[in-house]
C-alpha positions in Angstrom: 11.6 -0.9 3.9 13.6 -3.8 4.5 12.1 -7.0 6.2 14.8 -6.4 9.4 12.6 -3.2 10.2 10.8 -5.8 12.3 13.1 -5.5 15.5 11.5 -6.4 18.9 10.6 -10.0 19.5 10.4 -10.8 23.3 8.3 -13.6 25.5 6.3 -13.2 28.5 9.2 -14.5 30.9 12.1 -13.0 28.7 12.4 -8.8 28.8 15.6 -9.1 27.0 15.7 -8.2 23.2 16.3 -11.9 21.6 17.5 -10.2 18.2 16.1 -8.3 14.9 14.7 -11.7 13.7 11.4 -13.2 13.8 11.1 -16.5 16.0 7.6 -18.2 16.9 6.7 -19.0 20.6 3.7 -20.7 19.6 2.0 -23.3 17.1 0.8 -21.3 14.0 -2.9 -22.3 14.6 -5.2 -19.9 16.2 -6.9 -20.3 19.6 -10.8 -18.9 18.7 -12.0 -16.8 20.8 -13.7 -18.4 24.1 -11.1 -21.4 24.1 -9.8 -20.3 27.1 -5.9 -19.7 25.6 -4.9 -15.9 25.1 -1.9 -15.4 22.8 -1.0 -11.9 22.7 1.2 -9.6 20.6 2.3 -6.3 21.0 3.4 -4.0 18.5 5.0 -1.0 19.6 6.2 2.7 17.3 9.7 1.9 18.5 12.0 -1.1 20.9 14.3 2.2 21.9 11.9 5.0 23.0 11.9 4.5 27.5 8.3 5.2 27.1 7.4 1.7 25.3 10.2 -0.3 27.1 8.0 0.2 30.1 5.0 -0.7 27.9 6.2 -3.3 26.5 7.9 -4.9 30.1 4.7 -4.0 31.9 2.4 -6.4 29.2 5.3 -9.0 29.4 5.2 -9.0 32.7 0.8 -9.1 33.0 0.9 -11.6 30.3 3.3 -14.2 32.5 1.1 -13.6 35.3 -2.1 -14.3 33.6 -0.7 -17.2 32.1 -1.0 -15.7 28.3 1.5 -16.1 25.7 3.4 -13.4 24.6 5.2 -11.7 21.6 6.7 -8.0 20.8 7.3 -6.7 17.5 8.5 -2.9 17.1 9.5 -1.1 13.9 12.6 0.4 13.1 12.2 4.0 14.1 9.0 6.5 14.8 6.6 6.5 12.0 7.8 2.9 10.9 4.2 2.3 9.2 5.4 -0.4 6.7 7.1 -2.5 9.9 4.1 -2.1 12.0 2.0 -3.5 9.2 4.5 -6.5 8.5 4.2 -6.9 12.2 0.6 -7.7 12.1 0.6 -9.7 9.5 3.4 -12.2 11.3 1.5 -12.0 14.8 -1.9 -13.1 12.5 0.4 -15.7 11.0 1.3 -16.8 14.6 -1.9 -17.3 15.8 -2.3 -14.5 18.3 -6.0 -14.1 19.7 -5.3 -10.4 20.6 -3.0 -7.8 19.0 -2.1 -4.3 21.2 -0.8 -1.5 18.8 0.8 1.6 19.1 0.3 2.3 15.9 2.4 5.1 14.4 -0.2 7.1 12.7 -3.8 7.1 13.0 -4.4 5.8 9.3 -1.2 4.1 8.4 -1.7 0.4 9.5 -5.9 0.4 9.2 -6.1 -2.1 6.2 -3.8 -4.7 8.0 -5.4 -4.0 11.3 -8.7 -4.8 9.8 -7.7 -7.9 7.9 -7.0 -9.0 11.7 -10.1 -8.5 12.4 -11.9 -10.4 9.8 -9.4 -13.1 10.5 -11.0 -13.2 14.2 -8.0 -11.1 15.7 -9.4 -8.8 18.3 -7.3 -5.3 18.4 -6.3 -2.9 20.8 -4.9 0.0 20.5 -2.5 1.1 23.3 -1.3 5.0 23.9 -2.6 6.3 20.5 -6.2 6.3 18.7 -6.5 5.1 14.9 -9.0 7.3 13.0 -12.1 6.1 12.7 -11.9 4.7 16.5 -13.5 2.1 15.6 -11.1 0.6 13.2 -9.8 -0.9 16.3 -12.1 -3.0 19.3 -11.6 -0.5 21.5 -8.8 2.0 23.0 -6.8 2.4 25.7 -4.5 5.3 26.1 -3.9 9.3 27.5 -6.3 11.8 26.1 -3.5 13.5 24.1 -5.5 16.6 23.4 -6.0 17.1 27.4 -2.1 16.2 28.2 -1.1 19.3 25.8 -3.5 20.9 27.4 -2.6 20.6 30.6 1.3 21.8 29.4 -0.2 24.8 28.0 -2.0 25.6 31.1 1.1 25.3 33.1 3.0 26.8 31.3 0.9 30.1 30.8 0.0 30.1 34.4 3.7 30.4 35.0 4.9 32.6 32.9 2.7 35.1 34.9 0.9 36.7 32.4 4.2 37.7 30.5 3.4 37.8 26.4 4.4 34.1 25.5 7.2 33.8 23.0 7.3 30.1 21.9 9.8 27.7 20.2 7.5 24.2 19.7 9.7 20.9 19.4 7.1 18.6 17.7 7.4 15.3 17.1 6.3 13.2 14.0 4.8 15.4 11.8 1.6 14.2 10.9 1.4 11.3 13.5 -1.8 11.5 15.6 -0.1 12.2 19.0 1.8 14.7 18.2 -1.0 16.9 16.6 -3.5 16.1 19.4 -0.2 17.2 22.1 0.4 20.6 19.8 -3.1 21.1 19.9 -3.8 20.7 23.1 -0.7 23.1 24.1 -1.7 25.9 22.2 -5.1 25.7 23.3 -4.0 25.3 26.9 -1.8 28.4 26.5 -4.2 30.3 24.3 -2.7 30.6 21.2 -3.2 29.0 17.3 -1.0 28.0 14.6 0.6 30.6 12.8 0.4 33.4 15.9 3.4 35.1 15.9 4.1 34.5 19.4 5.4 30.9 18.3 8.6 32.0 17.1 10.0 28.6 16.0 9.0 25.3 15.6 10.0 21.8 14.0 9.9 18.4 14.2 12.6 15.9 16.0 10.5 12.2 15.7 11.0 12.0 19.9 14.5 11.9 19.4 16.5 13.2 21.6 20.1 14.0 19.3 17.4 15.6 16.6 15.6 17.8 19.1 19.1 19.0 20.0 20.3 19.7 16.8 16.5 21.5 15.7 16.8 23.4 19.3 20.3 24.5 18.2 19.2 25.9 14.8 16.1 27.7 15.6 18.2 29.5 18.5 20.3 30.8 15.7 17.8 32.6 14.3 16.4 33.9 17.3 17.1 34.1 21.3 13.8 35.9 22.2 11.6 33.8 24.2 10.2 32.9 26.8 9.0 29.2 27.0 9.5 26.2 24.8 7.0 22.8 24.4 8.5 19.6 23.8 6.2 16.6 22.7 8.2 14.7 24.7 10.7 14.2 27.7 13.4 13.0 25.1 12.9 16.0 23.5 13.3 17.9 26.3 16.6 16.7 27.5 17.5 17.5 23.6 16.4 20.8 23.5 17.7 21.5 27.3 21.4 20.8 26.1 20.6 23.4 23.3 19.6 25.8 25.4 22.1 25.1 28.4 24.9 25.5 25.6 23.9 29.1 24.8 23.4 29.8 28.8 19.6 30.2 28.6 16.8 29.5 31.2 13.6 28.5 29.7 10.4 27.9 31.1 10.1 24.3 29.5 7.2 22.0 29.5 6.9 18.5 28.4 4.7 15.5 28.3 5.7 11.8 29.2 6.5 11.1 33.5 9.1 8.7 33.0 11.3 8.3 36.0 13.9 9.9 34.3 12.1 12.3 33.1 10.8 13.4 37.0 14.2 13.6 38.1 14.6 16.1 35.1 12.0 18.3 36.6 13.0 17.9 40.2 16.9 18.6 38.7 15.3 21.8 36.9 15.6 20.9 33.5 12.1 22.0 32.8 9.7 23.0 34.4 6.9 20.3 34.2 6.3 17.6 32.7 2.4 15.4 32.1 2.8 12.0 33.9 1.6 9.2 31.1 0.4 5.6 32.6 1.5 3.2 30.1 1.5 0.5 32.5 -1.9 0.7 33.3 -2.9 0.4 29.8 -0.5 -2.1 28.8 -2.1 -4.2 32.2 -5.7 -3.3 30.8 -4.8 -4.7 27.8 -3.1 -7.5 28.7 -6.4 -8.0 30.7 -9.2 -7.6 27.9 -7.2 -9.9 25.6 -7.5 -12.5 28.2 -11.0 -12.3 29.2 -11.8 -12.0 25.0 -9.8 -15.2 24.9 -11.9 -17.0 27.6 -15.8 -15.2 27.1 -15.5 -14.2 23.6 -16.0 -10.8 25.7 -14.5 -7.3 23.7 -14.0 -4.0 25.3 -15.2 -1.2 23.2 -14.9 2.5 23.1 -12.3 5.0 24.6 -10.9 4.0 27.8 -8.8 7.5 29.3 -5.6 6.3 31.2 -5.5 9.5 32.6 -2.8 12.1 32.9 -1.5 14.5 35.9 1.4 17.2 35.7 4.4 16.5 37.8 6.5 19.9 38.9 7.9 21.2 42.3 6.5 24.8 41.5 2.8 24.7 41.3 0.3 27.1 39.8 -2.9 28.0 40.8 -5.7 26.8 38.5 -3.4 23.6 37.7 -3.5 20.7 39.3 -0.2 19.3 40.1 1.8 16.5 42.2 4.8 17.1 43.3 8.1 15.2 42.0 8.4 13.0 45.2 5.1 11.7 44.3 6.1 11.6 40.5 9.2 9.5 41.7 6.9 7.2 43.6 4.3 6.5 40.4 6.2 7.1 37.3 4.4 5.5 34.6 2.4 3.7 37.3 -0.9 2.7 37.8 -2.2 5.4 40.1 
């Protein structure tokens, strides 16, 4: 992979993209921990995906007010391992006293994470869980497993005890999110891999264009079902403009609660989708990295960020908000 996989660089009073090169916003020498100075880089899967825009603006934006410095690295595309681990690397390089990570698969980056961490780098991981946890400090992020769950619930609930006949628009295959969504979903709805009630699946990296063109070839195999999960609300919208093409109405779940992704549900676009809170562990971040710089104080463990399905036709046994609420606390802190 080519050095310019490293895209995303951006300062704590800056939100705009500054270009696909790497530029220093501090000295190189590092601040130890309990010297009072946090210097803080985020490394995010993507700089395109809406979901860590708002991740990445909301730590920006706690960094400037906590008076930490700042720095965003993001690779190239989902599943970017060899940028993530070049983006490290730079922020150790840099001098950064805490790094958040998305990181794009559970295993991918654990050898760079941990030579941060022998270097006195504390880590975070934000929205996704390495495996072993504790490769990282400590975690911040959605219970993935519950969010499909909560889909699959929905969706079963309202397809009113109806047989379900499923098309599944993954996402990465292989990445830990998307197996801990899939999971969740077909436990939610009570099914396993290989049931014949899933009558298509495949994989569209979050993309909306490729979950539009895999939506448009699994339809020409077959038109007979019933409900469709998407990992994600770009993949949704992608696999809505399949099915809107052929003139089908799908009972549609998805996971994300982006503002644009509420409006989709309150437009009927799908059904449902599972409100995320990346702000709130971006801000938790933001704030263990600058109490660790100050106390020498690390977080540890699993820290839920919680998770809550967003639809204007609830179902009884789910618990749901409505999309006026959803509007009100999209990727919030609620």
């Amino acid at each position: 992979m080519r050095q310019r996989s490293l895209l995303c660089l951006v300062t704590a009073g800056l939100l705009a993209v500054s270009g696909c090169t790497v530029e220093r916003h501090w000295g190189g020498s590092s601040a130890p921990a309990g010297s009072g100075q946090a210097k803080v880089g985020l490394v995010t899967k993507t700089e395109t995906n809406p979901y860590f825009v708002e991740l990445r603006n909301a730590a920006s934006a706690a960094a400037q007010a906590q008076g930490a410095e700042f720095m965003a690295l993001a690779g190239q595309f989902d599943g970017d391992n060899d940028g993530q681990v070049r983006a490290i690397e730079n922020m150790v390089q840099q001098g950064v006293t805490t790094i958040l990570i998305t990181p794009n698969s559970s295993t991918g980056v654990l050898a760079a994470i941990a030579r941060a961490r022998q270097a006195g780098v504390m880590v975070i991981a934000l929205d996704t869980a390495t495996d072993p946890a504790d490769a990282v400090d400590a975690t911040y992020a959605t219970d993935n497993v519950a969010a499909g769950r909560q889909q699959g619930a929905y969706v079963k609930a309202a397809l009113g005890g109806a047989a379900p006949k499923v098309i599944m628009i993954d996402g990465t295959a292989g990445s830990t999110v998307d197996t801990y969504r899939h999971n969740g979903f077909l436990e939610g709805i009570g099914l396993r891999d290989g049931d014949p009630a899933i009558v298509g699946r495949d994989n569209a990296n979050g993309d909306q264009s490729i979950a539009q063109q895999k939506m448009e070839n699994l339809l020409q195999r077959s038109t007979d079902l019933n409900a469709v999960y998407t990992m994600n609300e770009p993949t949704a919208r992608g696999a809505y403009a399949a099915l809107q093409a052929r003139g089908l109405r799908i009972l549609m779940g998805s996971i994300d609660g982006g503002c644009q992704g509420v409006q989709n549900v309150r437009d009927g676009q799908y059904a449902a989708t599972v409100m995320q809170f990346p702000r709130k562990m971006a801000e938790e971040g933001v704030a263990a990295a600058v109490r660790y710089a100050k106390t020498g104080q690390k977080p540890s463990g699993f820290i839920d960020t919680g998770s809550v399905v967003i639809t204007d036709r609830p179902m009884p046994g789910v618990p749901s908000q409505d999309t006026t609420w959803g509007l009100q606390n999209c990727w919030g802190t609620k």
